[in-house]
LUMKELUM-744043 format. One record per atom (N, C-alpha, C): x, y, z; residue in one letter. Coordinates in steps of 0.02 Angstrom, whole numbers, plus 50000, padded with zeros to 5 digits. Layout:
N
XYZA
...
//
This chain:
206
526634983654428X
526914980754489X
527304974354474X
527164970854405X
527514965454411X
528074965854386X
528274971454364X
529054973054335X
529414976054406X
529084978554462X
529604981154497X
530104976654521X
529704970254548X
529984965854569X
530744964054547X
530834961754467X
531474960954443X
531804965554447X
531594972854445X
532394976854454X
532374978854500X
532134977354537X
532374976754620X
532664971954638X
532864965854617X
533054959854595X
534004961954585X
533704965154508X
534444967354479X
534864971854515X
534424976354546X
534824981554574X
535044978854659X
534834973254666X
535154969954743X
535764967254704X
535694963654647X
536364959054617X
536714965854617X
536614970254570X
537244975754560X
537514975954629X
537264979454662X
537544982254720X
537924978254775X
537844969454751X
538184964954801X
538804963854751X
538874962954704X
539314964654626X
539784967754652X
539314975154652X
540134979754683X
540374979054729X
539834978054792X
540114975954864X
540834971654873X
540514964454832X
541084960854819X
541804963154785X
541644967754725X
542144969454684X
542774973754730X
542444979354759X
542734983254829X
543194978654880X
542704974754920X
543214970054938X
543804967154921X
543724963654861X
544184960754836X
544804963754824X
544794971154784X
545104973854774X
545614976354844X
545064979554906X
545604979854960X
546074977354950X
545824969054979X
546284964455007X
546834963754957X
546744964854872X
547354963654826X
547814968754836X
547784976054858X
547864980954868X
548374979754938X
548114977754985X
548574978355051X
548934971255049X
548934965555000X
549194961654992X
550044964954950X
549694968054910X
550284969454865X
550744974754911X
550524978254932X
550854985254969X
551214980055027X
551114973855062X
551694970355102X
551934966355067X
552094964754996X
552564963754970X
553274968954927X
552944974454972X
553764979454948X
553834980755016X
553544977955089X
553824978955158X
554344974155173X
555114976455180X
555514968955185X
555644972055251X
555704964655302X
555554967655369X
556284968155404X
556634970355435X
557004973955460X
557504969555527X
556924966055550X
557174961355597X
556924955355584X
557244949855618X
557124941855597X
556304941355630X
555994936555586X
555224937355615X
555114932855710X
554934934555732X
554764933455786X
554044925355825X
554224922655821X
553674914955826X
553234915655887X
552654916955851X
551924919455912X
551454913755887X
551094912155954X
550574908055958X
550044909855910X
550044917355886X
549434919855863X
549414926155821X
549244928355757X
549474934355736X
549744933255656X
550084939955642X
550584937255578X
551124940655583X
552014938055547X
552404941055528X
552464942055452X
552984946855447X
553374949155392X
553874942855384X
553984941655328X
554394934655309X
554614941355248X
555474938955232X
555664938455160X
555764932655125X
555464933255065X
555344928854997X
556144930654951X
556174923754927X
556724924554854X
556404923354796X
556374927554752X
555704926854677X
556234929054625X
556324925354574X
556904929454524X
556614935254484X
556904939054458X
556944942654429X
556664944054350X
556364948954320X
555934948854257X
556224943754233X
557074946454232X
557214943554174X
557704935754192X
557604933754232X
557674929854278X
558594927254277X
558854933054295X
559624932254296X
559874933854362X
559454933354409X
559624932754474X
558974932154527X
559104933254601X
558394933954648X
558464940754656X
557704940554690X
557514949454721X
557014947154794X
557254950254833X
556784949054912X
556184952954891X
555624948854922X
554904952054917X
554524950454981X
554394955355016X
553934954855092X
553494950555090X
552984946255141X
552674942955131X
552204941255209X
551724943455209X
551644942155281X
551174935455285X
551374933655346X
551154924555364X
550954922855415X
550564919655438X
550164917255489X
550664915255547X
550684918355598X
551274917555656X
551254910355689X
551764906855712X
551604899755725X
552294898055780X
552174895255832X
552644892355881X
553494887855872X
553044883155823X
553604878355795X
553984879855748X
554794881655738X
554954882355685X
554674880255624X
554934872155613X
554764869655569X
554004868055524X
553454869855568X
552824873155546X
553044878655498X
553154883155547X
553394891055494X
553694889555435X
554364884555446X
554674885455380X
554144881555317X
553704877955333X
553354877255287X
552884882455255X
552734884155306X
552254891455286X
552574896155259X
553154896155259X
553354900855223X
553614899055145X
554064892055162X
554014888855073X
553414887355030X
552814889255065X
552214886755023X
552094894255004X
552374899055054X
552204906955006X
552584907454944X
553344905054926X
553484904354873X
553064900054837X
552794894054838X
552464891554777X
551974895654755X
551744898354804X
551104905254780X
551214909954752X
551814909554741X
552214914854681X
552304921754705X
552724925354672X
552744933154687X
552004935854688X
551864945654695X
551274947054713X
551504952154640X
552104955054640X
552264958954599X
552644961054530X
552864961654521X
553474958454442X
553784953454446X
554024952554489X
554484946554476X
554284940754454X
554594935854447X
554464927554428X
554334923954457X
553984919354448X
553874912454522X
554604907354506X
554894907554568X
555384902054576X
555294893454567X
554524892254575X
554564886254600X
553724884254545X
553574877054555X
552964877754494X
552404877354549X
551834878254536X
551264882054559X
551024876054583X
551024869654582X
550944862354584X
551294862754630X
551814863854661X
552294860154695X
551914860254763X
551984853354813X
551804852954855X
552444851154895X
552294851854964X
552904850055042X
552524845855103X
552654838655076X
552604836055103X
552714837155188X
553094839855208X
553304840955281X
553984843155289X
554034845355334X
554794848855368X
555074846955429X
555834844455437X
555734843355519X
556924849155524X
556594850455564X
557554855355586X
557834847955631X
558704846155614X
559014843055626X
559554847455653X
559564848355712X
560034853955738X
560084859955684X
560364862455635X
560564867755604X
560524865955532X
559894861055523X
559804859255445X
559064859855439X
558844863055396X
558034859155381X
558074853655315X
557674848755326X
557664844055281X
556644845155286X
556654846555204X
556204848955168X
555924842655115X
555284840655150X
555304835755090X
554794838255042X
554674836654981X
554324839454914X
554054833654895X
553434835454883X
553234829054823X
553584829354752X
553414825754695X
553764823154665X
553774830054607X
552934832954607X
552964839754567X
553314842454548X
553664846854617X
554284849354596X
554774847754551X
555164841954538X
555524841054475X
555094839054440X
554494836854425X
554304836154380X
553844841754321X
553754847354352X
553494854754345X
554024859754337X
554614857454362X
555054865054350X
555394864354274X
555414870054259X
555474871054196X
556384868254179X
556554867454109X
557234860454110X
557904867254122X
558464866454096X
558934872654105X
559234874054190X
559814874854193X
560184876154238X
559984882154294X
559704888654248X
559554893354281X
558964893054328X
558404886954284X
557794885354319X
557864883154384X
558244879354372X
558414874854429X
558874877454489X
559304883154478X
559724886754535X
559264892354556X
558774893854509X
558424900254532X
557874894654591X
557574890154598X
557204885954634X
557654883254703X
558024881754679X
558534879854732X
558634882654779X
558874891354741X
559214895054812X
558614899354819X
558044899954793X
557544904754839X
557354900754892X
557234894054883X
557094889854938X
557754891954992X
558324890554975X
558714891155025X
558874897355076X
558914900955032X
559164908955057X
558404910655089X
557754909455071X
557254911055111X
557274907455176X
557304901855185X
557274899255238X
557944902055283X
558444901455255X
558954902455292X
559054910055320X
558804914455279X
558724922855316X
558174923955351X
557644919955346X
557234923055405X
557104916755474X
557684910755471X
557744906855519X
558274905755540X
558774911555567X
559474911355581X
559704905755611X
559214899255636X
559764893555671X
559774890455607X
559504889655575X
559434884755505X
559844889155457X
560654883255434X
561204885655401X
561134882355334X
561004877155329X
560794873055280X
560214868955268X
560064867755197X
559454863455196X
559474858655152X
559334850455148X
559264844555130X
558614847455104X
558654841055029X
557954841954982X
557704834254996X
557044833755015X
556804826554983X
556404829254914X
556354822054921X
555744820954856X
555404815254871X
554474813554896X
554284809254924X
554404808154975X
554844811154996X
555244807655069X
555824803555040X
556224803154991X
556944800954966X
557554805554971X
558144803954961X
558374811454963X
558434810454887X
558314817254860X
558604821054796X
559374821054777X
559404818754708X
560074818254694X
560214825354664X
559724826754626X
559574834854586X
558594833954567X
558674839754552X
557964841254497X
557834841054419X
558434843954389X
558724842354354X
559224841754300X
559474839254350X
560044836054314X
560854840654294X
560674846654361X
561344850354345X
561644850654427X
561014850254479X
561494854454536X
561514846654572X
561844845354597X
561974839854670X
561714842454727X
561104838554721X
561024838954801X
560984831854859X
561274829054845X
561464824654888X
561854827254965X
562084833154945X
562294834755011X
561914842055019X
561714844255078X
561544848755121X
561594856255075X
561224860255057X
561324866355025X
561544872455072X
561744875955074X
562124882755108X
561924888755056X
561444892755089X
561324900455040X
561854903555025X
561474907154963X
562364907954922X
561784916054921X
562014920854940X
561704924754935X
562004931154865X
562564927954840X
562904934254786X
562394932054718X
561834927454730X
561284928654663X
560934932554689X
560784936754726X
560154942154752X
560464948054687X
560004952154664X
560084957454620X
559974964254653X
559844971554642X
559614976354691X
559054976354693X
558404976154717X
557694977454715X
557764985154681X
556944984454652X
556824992454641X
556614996054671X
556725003654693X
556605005554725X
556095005754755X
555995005554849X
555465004054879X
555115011854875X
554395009354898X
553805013554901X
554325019454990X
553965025355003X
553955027955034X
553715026455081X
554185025455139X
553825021755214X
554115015455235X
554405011655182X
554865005255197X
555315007255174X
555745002655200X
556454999655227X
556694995655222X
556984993555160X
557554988555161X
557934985255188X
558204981255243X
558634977955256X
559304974155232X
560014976355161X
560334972755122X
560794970855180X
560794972155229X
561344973455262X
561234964255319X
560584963455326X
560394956655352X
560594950855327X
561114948655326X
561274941655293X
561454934855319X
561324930855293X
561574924455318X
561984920855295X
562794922555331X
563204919655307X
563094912155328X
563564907755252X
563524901655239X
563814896255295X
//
């Protein structure tokens, strides 16, 4: 009798083990499957719920962006959202692609100025993104072109840093003035799963 005890013991751990393991797996599972859903129409701002957002994440080989679905906690205020949604880029892609931005990077806050968001960053960001021109345009315009395609009043976006404005990150692009999505770095995605739908045709001119 005094041995039953422990593997009855063990066999509660196993079985909460897998319990857990199961779970987990779902949720990685239906996480990943809405990042090949790119949603079709501009997301919609609810008190309560979630949308489909598109993400800009570069590419393996990082010579351009690729849109990746992303669904996000639904929220009233623009400029709430647009944070919630630039903090899904720091959380990096779900699937091949590359993270645009460094995993550190924090956002201080967001506020829309008629047809601008001004985005401020802590200091991370340039100080975490990797050195090179490409680093730095691939960071730039996923920030931009994300915000700007799934928030059609917002045409452009101002960078802080701390709350300063940004002259660059470094040390190739100017941003002292207002960014405008340049959308001819997007590449073709690979082909989607069966059941979604692409949208190339959704754009936001500059």
């Amino acid at each position: 009798m005094k041995r039953t005890k422990p593997r009855i013991l063990s066999a509660i751990l196993v079985a909460a083990f897998v319990v857990a393991a199961v779970v987990i797996g779902v949720l990685m599972l239906n996480k990943y499957h809405q990042s090949k859903q790119i949603p079709t129409v501009q997301p919609e701002l609810k008190p309560a719920g979630t949308f489909l957002v598109t993400l800009f994440f570069a590419t393996p080989d990082a010579d351009g962006l690729v849109r990746e679905g992303r669904e996000v906690d639904a929220c009233e205020d623009v400029a709430e959202c647009i944070e919630a949604v630039v903090d899904e880029l720091v959380n990096g892609p779900v699937g091949d692609l590359q993270p645009t931005l460094p995993p550190n990077a924090v956002v201080h806050g967001v506020r829309v100025e008629g047809d601008m968001a001004v985005i401020d960053f802590g200091h991370e960001l340039a100080d975490s993104l990797p050195g090179g021109s490409s680093a730095e345009m691939a960071a730039l315009y996923s920030v931009v072109n994300t915000v700007c395609l799934n928030f059609p009043q917002v045409k452009r976006v101002k960078f802080l840093i701390d709350g300063k404005e940004a002259e660059t990150l470094k040390e190739h692009l100017d941003l002292r003035q207002p960014v405008v999505p340049d959308l001819t770095l997007e590449k073709a995605a690979a082909p989607q799963p069966s059941g979604t739908q692409p949208n190339p045709e959704k754009v936001v001119k500059p």
